[in-house]
C-alpha positions, 0 to 999 in steps of 0.5 A, a space after each residue: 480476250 486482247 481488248 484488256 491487253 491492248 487497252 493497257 498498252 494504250 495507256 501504258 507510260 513509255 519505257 527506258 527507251 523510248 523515253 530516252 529517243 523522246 527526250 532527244 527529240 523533245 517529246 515530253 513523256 510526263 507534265 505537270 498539271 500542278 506544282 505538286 503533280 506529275 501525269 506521265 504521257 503515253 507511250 502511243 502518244 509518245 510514239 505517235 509524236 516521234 513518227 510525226 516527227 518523221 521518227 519510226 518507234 513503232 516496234 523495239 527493233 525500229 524504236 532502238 534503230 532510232 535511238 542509235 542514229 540520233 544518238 550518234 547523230 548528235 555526237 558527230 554534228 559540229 553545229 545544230 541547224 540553226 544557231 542563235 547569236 544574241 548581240 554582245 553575247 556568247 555563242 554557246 553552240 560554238 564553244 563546243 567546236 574543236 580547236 582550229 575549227 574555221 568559221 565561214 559567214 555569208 551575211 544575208 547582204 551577200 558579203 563575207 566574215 570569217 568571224 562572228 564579231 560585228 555581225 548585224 542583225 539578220 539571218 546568215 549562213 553559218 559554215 563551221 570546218 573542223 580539223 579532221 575536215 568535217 563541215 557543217 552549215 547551219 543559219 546563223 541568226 543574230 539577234 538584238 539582245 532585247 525588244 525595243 523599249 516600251 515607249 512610256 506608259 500608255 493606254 488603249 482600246 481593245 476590239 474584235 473589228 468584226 463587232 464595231 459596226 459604222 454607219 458606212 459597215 457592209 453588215 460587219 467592221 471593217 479596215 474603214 471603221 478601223 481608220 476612223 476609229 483609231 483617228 478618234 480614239 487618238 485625238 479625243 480620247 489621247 489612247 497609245 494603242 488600239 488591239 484588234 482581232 486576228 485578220 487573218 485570211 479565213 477558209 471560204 465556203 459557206 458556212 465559214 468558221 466564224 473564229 479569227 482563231 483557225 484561220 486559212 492562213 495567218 501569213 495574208 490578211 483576209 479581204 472581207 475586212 476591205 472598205 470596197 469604196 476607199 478601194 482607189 479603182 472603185 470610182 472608175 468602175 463600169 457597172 456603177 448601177 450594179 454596184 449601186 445595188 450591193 451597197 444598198 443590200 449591204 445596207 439591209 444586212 447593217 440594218 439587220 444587226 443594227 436594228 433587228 438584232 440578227 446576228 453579223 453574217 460574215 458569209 453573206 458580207 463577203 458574197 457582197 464584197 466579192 462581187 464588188 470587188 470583182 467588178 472593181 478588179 477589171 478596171 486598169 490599175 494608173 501607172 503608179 498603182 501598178 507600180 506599186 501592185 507589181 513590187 507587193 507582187 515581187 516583194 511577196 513572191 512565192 508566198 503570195 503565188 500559192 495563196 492566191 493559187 490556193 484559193 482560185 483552186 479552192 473556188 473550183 475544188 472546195 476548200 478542203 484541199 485534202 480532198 482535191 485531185 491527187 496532182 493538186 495537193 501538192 503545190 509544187 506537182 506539174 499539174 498545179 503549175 498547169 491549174 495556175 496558168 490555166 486560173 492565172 485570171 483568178 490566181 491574180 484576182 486573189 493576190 490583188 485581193 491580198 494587196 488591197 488588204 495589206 494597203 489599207 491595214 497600212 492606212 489603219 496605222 498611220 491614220 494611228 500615228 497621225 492621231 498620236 498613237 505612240 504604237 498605233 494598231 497591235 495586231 493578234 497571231 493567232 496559235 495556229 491554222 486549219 488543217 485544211 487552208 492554205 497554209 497546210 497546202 503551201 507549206 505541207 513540209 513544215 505540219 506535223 501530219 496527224 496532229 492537232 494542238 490541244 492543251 492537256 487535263 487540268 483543274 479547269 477542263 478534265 478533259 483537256 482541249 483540242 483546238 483543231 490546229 496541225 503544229 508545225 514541225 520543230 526540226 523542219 523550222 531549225 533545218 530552214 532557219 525558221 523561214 516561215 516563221 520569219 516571212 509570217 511575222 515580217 508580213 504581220 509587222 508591216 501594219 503592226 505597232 505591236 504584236 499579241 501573241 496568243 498563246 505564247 508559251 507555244 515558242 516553248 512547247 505545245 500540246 500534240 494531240 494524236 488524231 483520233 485521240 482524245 486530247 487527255 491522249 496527248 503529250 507536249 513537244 518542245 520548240 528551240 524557244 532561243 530561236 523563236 524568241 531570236 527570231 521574234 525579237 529580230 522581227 519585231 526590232 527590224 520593224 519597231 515594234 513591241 510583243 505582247 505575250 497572252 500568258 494566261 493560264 498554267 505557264 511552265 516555270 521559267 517561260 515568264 521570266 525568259 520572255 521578261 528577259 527579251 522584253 516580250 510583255 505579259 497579259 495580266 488580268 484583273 480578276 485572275 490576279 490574286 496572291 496565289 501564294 499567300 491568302 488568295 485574296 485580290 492582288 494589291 496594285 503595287 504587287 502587279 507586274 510591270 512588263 505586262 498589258 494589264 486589262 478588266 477582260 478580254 474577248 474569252 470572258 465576260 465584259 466587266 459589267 457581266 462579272 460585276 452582276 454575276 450574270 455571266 454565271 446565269 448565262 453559262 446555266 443557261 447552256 448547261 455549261 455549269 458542272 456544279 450547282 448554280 446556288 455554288 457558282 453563284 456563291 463563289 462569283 458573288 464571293 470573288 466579286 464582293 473581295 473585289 468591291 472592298 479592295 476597291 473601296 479600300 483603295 478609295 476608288 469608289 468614287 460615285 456612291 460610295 462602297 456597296 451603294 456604287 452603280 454599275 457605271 462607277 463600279 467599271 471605271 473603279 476597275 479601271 482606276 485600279 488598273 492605273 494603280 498598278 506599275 503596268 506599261 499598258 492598260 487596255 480597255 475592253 471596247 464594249 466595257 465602254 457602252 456597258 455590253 453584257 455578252 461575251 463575243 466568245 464563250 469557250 466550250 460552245 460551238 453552236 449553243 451560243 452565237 460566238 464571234 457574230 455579236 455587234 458591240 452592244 450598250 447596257 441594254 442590249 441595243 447594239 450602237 454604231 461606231 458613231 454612237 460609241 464616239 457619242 457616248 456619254 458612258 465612253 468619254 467618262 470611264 476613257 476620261 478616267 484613264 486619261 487623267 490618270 491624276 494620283 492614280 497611277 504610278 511612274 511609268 515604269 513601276 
């Protein structure tokens, strides 16, 4: 009889209180999944999220402890943890202080100001000391007011690395066929920017999570990606007979996916490269190689000593370090110290690994800027990590323990979304002054002309999903978004580079605008862009925005040439992925891509046969033609929209049903084609010929 009882206290909203305790801590108890609705969460999801937060609300008596301590917690604080300085503007956090208060900053430079005004850029030491002697430290980050300007108007190339095999691939794309790739694309075919994939370091084992969107850590770039043979060391190796044999099985796993049509298997690519590699690190580094290895070393310090401690450890534990013997989970125990010393063969192999990667993700750029890329290679920031790599491990203070990152019910998906990714902790980035946040962007920037940031609207809040829970079980918590974007536009000026934000989706009012404000670039989607506030029909180009990344597609959604056909409704049928009628899905494709062909021809860029007798080929560069009408500071193209692929490289609601993340780049009929034969393309040059005149068809720079 207390099954009913319990299911209601389940999903009964939170009270007076704990709403209260909530709102202090920025746990949301209600969203809106639409303008006009409002869906209170839980009280067990709020409670849930407070004790991930290190807040016990469990009965009336703690929930009413806590409230009473933050509350007067907040009163009596002189500063928040972290303070934002935006150059050239107020600084609200200290409007607030008592008269005669003292300020005291310590400048990352070492030197001392007793005022705020002229403070370079960086992260400082703040200490505030009021009248009646209270004192208060905090970060101080100080912040350009907005992000370096978008170098004029440019277009480029979008890419998942992996899928772009080259005639020299060992079985998938590499930083090699990404060199060579951005050197073509920069002086034959004159693009501004080439956008990859995440690189980041994946989990190993076998079989490994094919997505770059869960990683083991988005701190490290993951060495699967290395050309072993521009490895300097490679040449002086011993066993050149050995060698010898990997490549030729390497040759056979190209030739697999190239010629049999198997898919790209990243494991067996890896195992190939590893023993390469391996025989590769016992030759000594020259003089000047070391130098240069023992300052990437000194310059990554205690980052690098636990990511390449992880991951020896993993080699010999498993790669689910919750699982590891108890002194080993924690990085900083007297057992782990004695792991590494015991692996300091392995735990240097895997930083040498780690250096590598970084010198040829560096060698990708400026082969970029030699071939007169104004931003050369934008690299991707995936939301999160796994809850078992070597991010969690390193940095287990800074996860929100028995959380994972979703998105709640919405008109698309009623059952909401869990993407398997711990959250990290809002109060535990303020009280460090977001330091791995800063050391995780600092290390992307380092190759990056530009930065995309999937998911942006996480700078804001996320969506914590309870363990256990489904994700309709959630609520949002808030992030500091003026420290984040502080932070973010602090990193990316040091480095000089632009930020390119994925807002696609339900974004909560007042984030575009914010980020328009700091000069973070949106994401704008062909099909997606409709007058949603008028008669829904496709948006006229003059009435896109500006400060945005305009593309046909991305790697979530079918090439254009699959959207154009209606095939990628037929394929999602194939699966059983349709939840209504196939004769209704096809119609309404039909119908959206029909509104689509007369906005084209009405705009007269149907240049081939003219209106409903156009080709394919026509009608994809007629998309992009249109995209160039728009006031876009950048247009990318979707790489296999070039060859006329028809598969999407990921097709959201799949795990094993369809071959996600291991597609080779493929032209219209399916045969997949080198990085020489996309060179070699007749289909590519046409439809990049048509960007890079751009003629009539594309407005000032700028809007």
């Amino acid at each position: 009889m207390t099954a009913p009882r319990e299911e209601a206290a389940h999903h009964q909203p939170p009270g007076e209180e704990l709403s209260r305790l909530a709102e202090l801590h920025g746990v949301a108890t209600s969203y809106s999944p639409s303008p006009d609705r409002t869906v209170p969460a839980t009280a067990t999801a709020v409670t849930r999220a407070l004790a991930a937060l290190g807040v016990d609300a469990s009965t009336p008596q703690a929930l009413r402890t806590a409230l009473a301590d933050r509350e007067r917690h907040l009163r009596e604080r002189l500063l928040p943890p972290t303070v934002v300085a935006w150059s050239g503007s107020p600084v609200p956090a200290l409007t607030a202080l008592p008269d005669g208060t003292r300020l005291h900053v310590t400048t990352e430079e070492g030197g001392t100001r007793t005022s705020l005004d002229g403070l370079p850029p960086g992260v400082h030491e703040l200490t505030a000391t009021a009248p009646d002697g209270r004192t208060a430290r905090s970060h101080l980050v100080v912040a350009p007011p907005r992000l370096p300007s978008v170098p004029g108007r440019s277009h480029g190339l979008l890419v998942q690395l992996y899928s772009l095999l080259s005639s020299r691939s060992w079985g998938m794309g590499d930083l090699g066929d990404l060199a060579e790739l951005t050197g073509w694309a920069g002086r034959d075919l004159g693009v501004g920017f080439v956008q990859v994939n995440p690189l980041h370091a994946a989990v190993p084992g076998t079989p490994t999570d094919p997505s770059p969107y869960r990683p083991s850590s988005r701190r490290f770039p993951d060495p699967v990606h290395l050309r072993v043979e521009d490895v300097p060391e490679y040449a002086y190796a011993d066993d050149q007979e050995t060698l010898r044999s990997l490549r030729e099985r390497a040759a056979r796993l190209r030739a697999a996916v190239l010629e049999k049509g198997e898919l790209i298997d990243r494991d067996a690519v890896w195992d190939l490269k590893r023993q390469a590699l391996e025989l590769v690190a016992r030759v000594p580094l020259g003089p000047g190689r070391h130098a240069a290895y023992r300052a990437f070393l000194a310059e990554q310090g205690q980052a690098l000593e636990d990511h390449a401690t992880w991951y020896a450890l993993a080699e010999v534990h498993g790669s689910d370090w919750t699982r590891w013997p108890e002194g080993l989970r924690d990085p900083r125990s007297a057992e782990t110290a004695r792991a590494r010393t015991e692996l300091r063969d392995r735990v240097d192999f895997h930083s040498r690994l780690a250096w590598l990667t970084d010198t040829q993700l560096t060698d990708a750029q400026r082969a970029a800027r030699e071939a007169g890329m104004a931003v050369g290679i934008v690299h991707d920031l995936a939301v999160g990590v796994h809850p078992e790599g070597a991010d969690t491990w390193a940095q287990q203070e800074y996860f929100a323990a028995g959380m994972s990152v979703g998105a709640p019910p919405d008109a698309f998906n009623a059952r909401g979304q869990d993407w398997g990714l711990p959250p990290w902790r809002p109060d535990r980035l303020a009280a460090c002054g977001y330091a791995p946040y800063r050391s995780l962007l600092r290390a992307l920037f380092r190759s990056a002309g530009a930065l995309r940031i999937d998911h942006v609207m996480g700078l804001f809040r996320l969506w914590w999903v309870p363990q256990g829970e489904p994700p309709t079980q959630g609520t949002y918590v808030r992030y500091d978004a003026e420290a984040m974007l502080a932070v973010l536009v602090l990193e990316a000026s040091r480095a000089g580079a632009m930020v390119i934000g994925e807002d696609l989706g339900t974004v909560e009012p007042g984030v575009r605008e914010r980020l328009r404000e700091r000069g973070v670039l949106g994401t704008s989607v062909l099909w997606f862009e409709r007058d949603w506030t008028g008669d829904g029909r496709p948006l006229p180009p003059e009435s896109w925005r500006a400060d945005c990344l305009a593309t046909a597609t991305t790697h979530d959604l079918p090439p254009t040439a699959a959207r154009l056909t209606g095939e990628h409704v037929e394929l999602r049928d194939r699966l059983g992925l349709l939840t209504r009628p196939l004769d209704v899905e096809r119609a309404e494709a039909a119908a959206d891509t029909a509104e689509w062909r007369e906005e084209l021809a009405r705009l007269g860029l149907l240049t081939g046969s003219g209106g409903g007798g156009s080709s394919e080929e026509d009608e994809v560069q007629a998309v992009h033609r249109f995209l160039l009408r728009t006031p876009a500071h950048m247009v990318g193209v979707w790489l296999p929209d070039g060859v006329g692929d028809r598969r999407p490289q990921n097709l959201p609601g799949t795990w094993d049903q369809y071959p996600n993340w291991r597609l080779p780049v493929a032209d219209a009929e399916g045969r997949p084609v080198t990085l020489e034969e996309v060179a070699a393309s007749p289909r590519m040059r046409a439809l990049m010929e048509v960007l890079r005149s751009r003629g009539e068809d594309a407005p000032p720079a700028g809007g």
